[in-house]
KOLVORO-574530 format. One record per residue: residue in one letter; x, z, y of N, C-alpha, C in turn. Coordinates in Angstrom, 3 decimals, decimal comma. Layout:
residues N
<'A' <X Z Y> <X Z Y> <X Z Y>>
...
END
This chain:
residues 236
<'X' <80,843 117,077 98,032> <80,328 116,539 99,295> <81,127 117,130 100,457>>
<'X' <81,523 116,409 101,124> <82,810 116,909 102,444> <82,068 117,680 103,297>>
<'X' <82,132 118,306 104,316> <81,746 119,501 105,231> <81,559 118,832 106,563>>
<'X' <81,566 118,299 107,225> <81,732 117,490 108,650> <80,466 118,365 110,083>>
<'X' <81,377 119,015 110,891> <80,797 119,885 111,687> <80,236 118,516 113,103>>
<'X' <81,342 117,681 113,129> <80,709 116,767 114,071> <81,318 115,183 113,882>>
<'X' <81,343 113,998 114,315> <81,885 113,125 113,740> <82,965 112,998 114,393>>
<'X' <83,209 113,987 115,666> <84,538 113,717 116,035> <86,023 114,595 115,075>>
<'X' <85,538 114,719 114,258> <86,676 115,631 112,973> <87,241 114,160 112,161>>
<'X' <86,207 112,985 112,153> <87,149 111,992 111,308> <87,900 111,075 111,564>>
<'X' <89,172 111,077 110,746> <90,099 109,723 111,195> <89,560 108,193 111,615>>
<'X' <88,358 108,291 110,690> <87,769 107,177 110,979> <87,210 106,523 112,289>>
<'X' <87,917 105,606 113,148> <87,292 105,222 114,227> <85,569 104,967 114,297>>
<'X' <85,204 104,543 113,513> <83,524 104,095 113,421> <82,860 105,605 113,527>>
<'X' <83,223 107,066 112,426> <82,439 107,664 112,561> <82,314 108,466 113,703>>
<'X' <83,951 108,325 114,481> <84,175 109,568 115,234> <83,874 109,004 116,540>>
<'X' <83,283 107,374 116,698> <82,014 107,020 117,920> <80,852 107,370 117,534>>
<'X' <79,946 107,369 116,554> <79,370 107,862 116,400> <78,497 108,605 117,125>>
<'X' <77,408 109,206 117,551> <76,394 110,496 117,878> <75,913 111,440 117,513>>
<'X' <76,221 112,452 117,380> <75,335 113,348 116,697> <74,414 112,962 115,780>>
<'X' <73,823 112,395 116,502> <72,287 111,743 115,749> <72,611 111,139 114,775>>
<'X' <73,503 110,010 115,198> <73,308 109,170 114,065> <74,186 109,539 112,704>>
<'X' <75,116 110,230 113,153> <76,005 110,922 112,582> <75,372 111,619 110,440>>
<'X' <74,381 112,431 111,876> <73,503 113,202 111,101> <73,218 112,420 109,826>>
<'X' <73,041 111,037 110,285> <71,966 110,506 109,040> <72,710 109,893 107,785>>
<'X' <74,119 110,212 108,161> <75,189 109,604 107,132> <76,078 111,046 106,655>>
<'X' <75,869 111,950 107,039> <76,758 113,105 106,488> <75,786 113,721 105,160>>
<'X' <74,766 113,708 104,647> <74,148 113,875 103,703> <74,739 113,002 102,667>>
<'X' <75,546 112,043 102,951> <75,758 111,199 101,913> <76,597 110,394 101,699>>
<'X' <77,414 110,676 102,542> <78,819 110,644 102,498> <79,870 111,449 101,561>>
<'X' <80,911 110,516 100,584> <81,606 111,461 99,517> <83,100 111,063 99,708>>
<'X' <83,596 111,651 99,932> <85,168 112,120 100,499> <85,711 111,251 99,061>>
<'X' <86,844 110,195 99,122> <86,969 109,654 98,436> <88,996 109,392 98,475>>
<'X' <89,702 109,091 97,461> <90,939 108,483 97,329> <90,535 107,192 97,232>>
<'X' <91,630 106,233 97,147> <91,744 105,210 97,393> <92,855 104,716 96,699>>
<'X' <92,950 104,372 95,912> <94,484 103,618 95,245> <94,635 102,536 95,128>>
<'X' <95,988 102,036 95,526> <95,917 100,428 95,288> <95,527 99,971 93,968>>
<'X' <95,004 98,601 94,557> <94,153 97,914 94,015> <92,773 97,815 93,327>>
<'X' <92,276 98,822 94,172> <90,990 99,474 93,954> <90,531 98,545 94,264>>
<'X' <89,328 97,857 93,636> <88,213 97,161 93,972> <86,903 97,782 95,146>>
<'X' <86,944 97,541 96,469> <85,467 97,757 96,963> <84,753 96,983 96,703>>
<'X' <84,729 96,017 96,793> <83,441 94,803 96,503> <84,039 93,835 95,637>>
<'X' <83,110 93,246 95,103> <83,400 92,149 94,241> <82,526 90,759 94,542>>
<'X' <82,869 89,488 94,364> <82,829 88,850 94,933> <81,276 88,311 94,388>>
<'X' <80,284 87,786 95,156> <79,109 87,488 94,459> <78,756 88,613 93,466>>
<'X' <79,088 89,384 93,836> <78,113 90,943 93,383> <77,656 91,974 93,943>>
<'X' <76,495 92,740 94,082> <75,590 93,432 95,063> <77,023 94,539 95,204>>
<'X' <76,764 94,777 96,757> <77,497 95,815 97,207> <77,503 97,404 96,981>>
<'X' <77,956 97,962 96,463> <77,640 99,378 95,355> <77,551 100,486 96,652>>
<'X' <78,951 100,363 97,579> <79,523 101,618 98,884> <79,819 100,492 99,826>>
<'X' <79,760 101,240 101,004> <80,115 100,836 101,976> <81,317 102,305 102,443>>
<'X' <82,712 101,870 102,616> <83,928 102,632 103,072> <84,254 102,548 103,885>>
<'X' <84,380 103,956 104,869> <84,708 103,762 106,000> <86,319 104,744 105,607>>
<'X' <87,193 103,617 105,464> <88,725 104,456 105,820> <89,416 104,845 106,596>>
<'X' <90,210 105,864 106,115> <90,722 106,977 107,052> <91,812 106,890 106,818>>
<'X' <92,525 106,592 106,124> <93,832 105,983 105,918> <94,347 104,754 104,893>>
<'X' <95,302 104,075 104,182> <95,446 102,884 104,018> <94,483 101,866 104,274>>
<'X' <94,629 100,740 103,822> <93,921 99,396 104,163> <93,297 98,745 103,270>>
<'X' <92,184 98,133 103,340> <91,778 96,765 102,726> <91,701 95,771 102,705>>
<'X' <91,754 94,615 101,839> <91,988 93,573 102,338> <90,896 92,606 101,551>>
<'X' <90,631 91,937 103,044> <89,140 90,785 102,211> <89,429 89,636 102,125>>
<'X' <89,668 89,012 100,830> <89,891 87,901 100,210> <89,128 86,861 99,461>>
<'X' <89,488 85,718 100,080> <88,563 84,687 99,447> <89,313 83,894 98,552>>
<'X' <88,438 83,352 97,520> <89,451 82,247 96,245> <88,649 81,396 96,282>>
<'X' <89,536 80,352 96,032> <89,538 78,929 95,940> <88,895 78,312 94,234>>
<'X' <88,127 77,333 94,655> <87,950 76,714 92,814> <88,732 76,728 92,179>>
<'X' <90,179 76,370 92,637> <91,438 76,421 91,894> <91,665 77,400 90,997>>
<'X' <91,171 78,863 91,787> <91,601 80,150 91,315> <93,127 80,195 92,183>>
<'X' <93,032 80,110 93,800> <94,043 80,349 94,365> <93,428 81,120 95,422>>
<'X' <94,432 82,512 96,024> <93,418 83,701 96,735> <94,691 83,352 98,111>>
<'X' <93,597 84,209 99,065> <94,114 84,383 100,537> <93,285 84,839 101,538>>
<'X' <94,142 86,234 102,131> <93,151 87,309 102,688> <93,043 86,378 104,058>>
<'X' <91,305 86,691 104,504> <90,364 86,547 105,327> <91,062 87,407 106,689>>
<'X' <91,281 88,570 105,950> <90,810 90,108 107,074> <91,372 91,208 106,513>>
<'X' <91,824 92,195 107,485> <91,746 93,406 106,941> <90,966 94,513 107,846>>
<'X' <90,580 95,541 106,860> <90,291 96,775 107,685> <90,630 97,993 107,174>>
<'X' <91,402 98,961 108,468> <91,650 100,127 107,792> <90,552 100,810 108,219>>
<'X' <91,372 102,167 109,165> <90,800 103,477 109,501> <89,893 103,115 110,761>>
<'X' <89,994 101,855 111,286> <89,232 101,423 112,647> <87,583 100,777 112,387>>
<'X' <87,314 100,660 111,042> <86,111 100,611 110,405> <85,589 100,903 109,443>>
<'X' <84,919 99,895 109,046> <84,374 100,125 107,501> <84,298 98,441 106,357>>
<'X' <84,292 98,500 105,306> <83,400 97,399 104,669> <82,074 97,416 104,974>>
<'X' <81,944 96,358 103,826> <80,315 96,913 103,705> <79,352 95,743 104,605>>
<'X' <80,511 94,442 105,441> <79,650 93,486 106,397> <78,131 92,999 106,256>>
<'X' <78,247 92,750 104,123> <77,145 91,817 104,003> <75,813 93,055 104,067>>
<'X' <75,951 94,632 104,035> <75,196 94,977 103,845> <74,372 95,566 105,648>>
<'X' <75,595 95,739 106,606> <75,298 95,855 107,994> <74,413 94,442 108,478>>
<'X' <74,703 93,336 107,935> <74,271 92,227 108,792> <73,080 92,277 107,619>>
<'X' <72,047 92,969 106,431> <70,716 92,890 105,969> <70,827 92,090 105,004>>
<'X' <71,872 91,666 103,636> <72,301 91,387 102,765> <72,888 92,172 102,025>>
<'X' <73,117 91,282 100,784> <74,052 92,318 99,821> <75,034 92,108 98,968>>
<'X' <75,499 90,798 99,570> <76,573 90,499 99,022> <77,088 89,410 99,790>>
<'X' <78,543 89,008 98,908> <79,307 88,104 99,804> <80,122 87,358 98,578>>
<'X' <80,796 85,970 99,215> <81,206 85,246 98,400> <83,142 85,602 97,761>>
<'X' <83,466 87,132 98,566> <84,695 87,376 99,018> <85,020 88,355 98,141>>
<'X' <85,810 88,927 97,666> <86,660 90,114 96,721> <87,096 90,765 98,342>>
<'X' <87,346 91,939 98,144> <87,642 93,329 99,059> <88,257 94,272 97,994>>
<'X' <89,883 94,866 97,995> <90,502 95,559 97,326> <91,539 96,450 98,401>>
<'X' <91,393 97,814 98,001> <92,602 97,939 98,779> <93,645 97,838 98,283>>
<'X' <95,109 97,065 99,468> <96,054 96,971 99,686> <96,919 98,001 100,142>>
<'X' <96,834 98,562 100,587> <97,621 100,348 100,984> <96,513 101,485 100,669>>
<'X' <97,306 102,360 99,871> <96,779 103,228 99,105> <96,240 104,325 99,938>>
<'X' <95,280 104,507 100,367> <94,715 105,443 101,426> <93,478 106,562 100,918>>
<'X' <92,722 107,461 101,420> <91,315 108,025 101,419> <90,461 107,690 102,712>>
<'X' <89,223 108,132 101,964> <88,187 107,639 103,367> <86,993 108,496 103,154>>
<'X' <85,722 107,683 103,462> <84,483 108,276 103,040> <83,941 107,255 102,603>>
<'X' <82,865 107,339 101,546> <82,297 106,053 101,287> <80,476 106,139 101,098>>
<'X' <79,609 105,765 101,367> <77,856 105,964 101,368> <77,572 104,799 100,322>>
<'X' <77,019 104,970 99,787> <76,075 103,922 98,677> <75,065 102,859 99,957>>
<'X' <75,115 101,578 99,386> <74,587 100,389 100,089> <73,139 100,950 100,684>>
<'X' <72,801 101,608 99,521> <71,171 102,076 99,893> <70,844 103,391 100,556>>
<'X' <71,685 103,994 100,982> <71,786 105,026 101,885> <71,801 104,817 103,465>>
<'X' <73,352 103,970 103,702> <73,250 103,151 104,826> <72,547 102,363 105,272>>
<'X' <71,751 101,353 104,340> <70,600 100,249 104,984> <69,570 101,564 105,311>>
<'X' <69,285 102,328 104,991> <68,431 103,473 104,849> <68,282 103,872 106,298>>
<'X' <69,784 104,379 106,797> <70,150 105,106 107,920> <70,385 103,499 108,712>>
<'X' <70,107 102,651 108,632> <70,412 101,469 109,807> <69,468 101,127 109,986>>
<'X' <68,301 101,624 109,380> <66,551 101,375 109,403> <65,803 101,677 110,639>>
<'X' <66,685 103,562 110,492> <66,181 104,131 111,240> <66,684 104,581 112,709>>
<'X' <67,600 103,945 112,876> <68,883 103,773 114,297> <68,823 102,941 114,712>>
<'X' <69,007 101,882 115,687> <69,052 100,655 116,327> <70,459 101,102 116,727>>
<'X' <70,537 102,388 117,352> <72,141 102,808 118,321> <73,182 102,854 116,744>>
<'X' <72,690 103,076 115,717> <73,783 102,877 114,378> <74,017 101,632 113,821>>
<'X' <73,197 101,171 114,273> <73,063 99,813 114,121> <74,059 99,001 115,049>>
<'X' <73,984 98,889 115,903> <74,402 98,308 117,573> <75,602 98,717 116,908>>
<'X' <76,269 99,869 116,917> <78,021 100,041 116,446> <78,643 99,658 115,764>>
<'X' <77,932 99,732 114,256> <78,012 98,872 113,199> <78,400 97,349 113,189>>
<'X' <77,326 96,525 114,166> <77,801 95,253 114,634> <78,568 94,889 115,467>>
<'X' <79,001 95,705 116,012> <80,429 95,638 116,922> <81,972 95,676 116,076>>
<'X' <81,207 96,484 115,053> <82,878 96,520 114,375> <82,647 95,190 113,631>>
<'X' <81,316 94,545 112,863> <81,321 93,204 112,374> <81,483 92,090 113,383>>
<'X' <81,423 92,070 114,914> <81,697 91,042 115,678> <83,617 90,924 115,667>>
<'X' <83,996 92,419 115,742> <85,491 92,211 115,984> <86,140 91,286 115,033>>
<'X' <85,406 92,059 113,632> <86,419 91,459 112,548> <85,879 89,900 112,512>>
<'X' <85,119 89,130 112,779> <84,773 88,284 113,323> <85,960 87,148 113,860>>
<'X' <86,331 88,262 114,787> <87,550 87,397 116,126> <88,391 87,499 115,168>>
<'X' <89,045 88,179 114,393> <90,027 88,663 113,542> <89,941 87,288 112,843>>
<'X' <88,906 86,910 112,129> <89,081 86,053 111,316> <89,229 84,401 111,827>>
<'X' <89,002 84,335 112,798> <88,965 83,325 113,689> <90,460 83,680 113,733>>
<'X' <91,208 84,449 114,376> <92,741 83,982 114,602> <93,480 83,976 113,244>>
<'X' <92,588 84,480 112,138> <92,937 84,290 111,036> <93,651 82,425 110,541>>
<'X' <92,561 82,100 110,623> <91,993 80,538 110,848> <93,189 79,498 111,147>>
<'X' <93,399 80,601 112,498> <93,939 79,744 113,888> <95,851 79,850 113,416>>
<'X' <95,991 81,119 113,107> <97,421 80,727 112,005> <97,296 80,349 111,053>>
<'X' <96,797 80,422 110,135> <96,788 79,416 108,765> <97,052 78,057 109,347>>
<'X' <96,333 77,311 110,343> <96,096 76,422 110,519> <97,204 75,651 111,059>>
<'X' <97,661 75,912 112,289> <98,359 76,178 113,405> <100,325 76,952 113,209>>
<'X' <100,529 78,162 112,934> <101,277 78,654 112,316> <101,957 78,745 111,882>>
<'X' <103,391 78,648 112,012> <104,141 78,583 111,084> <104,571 79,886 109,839>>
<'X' <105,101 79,812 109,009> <104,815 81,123 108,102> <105,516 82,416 108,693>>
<'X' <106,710 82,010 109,409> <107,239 83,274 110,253> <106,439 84,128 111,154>>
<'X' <105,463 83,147 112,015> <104,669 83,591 112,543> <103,649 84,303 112,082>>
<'X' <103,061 83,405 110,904> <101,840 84,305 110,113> <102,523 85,466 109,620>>
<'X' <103,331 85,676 109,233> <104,301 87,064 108,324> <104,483 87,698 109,652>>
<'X' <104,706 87,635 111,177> <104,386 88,434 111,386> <103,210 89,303 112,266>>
<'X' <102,050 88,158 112,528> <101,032 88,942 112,393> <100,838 89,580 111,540>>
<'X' <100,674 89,232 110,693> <100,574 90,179 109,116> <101,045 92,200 109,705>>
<'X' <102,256 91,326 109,385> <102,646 92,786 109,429> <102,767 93,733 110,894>>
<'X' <102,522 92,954 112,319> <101,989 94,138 113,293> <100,856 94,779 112,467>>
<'X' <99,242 93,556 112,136> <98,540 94,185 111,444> <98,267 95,438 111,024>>
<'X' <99,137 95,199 110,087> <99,108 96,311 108,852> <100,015 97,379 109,510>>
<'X' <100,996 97,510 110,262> <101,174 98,296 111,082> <100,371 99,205 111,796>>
<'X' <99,336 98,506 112,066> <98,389 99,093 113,389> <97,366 99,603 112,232>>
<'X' <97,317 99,646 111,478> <96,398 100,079 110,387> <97,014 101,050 109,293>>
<'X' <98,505 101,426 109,436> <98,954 102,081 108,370> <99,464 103,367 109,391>>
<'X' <99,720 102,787 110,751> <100,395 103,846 111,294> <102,398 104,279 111,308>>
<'X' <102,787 103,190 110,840> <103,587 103,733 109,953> <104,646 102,351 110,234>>
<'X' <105,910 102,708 110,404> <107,039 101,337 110,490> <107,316 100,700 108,837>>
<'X' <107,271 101,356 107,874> <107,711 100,849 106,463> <106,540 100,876 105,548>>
<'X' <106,404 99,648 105,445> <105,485 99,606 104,295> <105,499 99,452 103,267>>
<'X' <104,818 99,436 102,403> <105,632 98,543 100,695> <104,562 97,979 100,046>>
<'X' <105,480 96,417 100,245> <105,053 95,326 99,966> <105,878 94,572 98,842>>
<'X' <105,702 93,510 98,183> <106,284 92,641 97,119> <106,137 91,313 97,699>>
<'X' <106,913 90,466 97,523> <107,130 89,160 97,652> <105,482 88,359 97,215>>
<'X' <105,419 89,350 95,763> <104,277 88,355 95,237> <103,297 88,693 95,995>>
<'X' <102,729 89,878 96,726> <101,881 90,600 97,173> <101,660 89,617 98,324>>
<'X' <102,774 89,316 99,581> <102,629 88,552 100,607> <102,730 87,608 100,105>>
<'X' <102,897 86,950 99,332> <102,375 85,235 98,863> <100,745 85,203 98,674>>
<'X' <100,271 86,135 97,890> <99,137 86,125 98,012> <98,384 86,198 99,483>>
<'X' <98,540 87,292 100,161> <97,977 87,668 101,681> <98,082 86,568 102,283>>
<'X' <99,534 85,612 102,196> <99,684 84,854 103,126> <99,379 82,938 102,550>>
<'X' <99,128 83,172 101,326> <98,446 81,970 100,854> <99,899 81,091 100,530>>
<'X' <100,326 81,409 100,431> <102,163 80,370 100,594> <102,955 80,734 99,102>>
<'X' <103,810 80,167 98,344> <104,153 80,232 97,517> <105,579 80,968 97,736>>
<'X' <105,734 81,867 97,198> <106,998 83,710 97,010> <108,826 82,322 97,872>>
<'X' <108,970 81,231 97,627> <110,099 81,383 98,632> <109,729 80,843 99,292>>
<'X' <108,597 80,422 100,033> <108,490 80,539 101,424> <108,190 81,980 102,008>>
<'X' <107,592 83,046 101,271> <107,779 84,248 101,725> <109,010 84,823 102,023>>
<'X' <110,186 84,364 101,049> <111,538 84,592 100,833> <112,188 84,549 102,387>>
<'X' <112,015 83,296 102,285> <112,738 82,638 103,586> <112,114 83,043 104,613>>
<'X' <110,952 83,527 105,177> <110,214 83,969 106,070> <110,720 85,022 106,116>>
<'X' <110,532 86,556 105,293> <111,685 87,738 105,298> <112,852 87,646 106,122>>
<'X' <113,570 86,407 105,272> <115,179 86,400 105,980> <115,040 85,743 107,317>>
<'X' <114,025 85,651 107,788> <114,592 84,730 109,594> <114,046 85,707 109,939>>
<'X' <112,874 86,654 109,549> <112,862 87,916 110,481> <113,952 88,981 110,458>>
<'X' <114,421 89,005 109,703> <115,525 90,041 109,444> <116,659 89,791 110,163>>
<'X' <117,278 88,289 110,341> <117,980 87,266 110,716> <117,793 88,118 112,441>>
<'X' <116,622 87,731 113,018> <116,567 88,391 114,174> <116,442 89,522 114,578>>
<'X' <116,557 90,398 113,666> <116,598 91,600 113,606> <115,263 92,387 113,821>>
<'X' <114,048 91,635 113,953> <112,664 92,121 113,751> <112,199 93,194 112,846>>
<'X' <112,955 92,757 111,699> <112,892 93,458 110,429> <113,639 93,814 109,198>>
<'X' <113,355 94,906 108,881> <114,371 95,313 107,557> <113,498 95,717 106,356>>
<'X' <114,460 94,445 105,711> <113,433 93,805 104,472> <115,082 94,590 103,013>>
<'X' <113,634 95,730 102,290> <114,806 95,794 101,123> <113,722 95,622 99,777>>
<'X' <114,260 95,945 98,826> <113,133 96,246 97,838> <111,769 96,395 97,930>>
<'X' <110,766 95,716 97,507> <109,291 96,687 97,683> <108,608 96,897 98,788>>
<'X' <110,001 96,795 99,938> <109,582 98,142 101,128> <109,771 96,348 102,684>>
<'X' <108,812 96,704 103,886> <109,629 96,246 104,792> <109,375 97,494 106,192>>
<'X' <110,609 97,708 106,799> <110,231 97,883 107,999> <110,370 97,408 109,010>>
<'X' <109,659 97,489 110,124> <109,226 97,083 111,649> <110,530 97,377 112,380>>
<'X' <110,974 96,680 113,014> <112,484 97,321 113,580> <112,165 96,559 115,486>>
<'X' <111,287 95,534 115,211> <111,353 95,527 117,145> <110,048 94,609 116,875>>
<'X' <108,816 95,640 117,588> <107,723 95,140 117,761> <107,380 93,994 118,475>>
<'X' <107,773 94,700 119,791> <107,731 93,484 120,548> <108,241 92,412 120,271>>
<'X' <109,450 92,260 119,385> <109,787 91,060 119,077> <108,631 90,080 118,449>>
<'X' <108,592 90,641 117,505> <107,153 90,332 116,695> <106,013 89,619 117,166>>
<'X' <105,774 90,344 118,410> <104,335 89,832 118,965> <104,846 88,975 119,746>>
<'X' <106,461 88,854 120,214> <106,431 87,441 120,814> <106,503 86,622 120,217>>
<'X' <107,021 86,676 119,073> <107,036 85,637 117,984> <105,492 84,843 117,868>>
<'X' <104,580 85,649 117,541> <102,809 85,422 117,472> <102,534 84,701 118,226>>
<'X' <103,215 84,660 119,595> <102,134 84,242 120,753> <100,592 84,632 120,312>>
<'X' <99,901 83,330 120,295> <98,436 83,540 120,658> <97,829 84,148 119,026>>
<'X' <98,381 84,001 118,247> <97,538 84,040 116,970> <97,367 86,001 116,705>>
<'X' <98,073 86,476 117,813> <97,596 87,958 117,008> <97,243 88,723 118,674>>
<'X' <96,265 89,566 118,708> <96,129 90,352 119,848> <94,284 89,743 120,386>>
<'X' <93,899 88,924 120,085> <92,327 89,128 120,729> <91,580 89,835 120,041>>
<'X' <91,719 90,071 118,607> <90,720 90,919 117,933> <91,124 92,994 118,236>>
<'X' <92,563 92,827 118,709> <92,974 94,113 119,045> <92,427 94,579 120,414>>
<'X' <92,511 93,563 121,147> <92,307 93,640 122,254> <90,476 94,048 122,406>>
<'X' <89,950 93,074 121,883> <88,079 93,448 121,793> <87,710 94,696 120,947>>
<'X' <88,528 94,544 120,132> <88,399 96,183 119,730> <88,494 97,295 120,574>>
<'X' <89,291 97,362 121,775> <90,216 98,021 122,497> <88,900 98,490 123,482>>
<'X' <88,717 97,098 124,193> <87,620 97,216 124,759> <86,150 97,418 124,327>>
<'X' <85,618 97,994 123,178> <84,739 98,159 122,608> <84,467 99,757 122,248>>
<'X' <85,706 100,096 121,690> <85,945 101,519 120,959> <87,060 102,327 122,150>>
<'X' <87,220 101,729 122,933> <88,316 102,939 123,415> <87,960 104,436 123,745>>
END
């Protein structure tokens, strides 16, 4: 069981707003956890076991198709938690949640947290702020899939996961972003090479890195920055 003197000690954005108080009612039961890729947090149409609040790498929430064809919703790193269907008084969801970057966090059992959201309204209230953001998130989700061209979606993607890893190089696989990005490996191909092309990015093996942000987000225009932004203004 981890030691936590106040909630401002964790990486985690959610705990380290937090209050004392409410703090209190989740450090009894909270268990300091690794994280390795492709860890399963939730499973899809099955009761929610933990709710994770990470502190470093990412997760990613994915929905599949009748087909048996997948494509992430959302992600969340260290700026929240899982765990939506059990904050909004449910206990499950129709979505798979795995992490995608190999990180640690903390994680509470479903019935601990509904426990401690019983007895808080103010743990409560925070809780749904981080479920309104990811919310907007998924809405511009939407709005590139839809809208988007794949250069563009590749690189929201990867400010994203940027802003969630901390970090300019990530490592990724062709097949990995076909999946995330719902598109079949050479349109990922070719998406790589026109960012690279502009020098946005340096794409080798496994690995990509970030080489001009701003480029990036001009590339996006509108499809990346309101869910950062309401976050911004929510948690700053």
């Amino acid at each position: 069981m981890p030691e936590h003197s106040s909630s401002a000690n964790s990486a985690n954005i959610l705990l380290s707003h937090m209050s004392a108080e409410d703090f209190s009612l989740l450090i009894p039961h909270l268990q300091a956890v690794e994280l390795p890729l492709r860890m399963h947090l939730e499973w899809a149409r099955r009761p929610v076991e933990y709710v994770y609040f990470l502190e470093r790498g990412i997760a990613s929430v994915v929905t599949r198709s009748t087909g048996g064809s997948n494509i992430e919703v959302g992600l969340v790193g260290r700026e929240g938690c899982t765990g939506f269907p059990v904050i909004l008084g449910t206990d499950q969801s129709p979505n798979d949640t795995f992490v995608q970057l190999a990180g640690s966090g903390q994680r509470i059992s479903a019935q601990n947290l509904s426990r401690a959201l019983n007895a808080s309204s103010t743990l409560l209230q925070l809780l749904l702020r981080h479920v309104h953001v990811f919310g907007i998130q998924v809405g511009s989700t939407a709005l590139a899939n839809g809208r988007g061209r794949i250069e563009e979606r590749l690189a929201r993607w990867l400010l994203m996961s940027q802003d969630r890893a901390n970090s300019d190089t990530m490592a990724m696989t062709h097949e990995f972003l076909s999946v995330m990005l719902g598109v079949r490996r050479p349109g990922v191909t070719d998406a790589l090479g026109s960012l690279s092309q502009l020098g946005l990015i340096r794409a080798a093996r496994g690995k990509v890195t970030i080489v001009d942000r701003d480029g990036l987000k001009a590339m996006c225009r509108d499809i990346y920055g309101a869910a950062e932004a309401e976050h911004l203004r929510l948690f700053r």
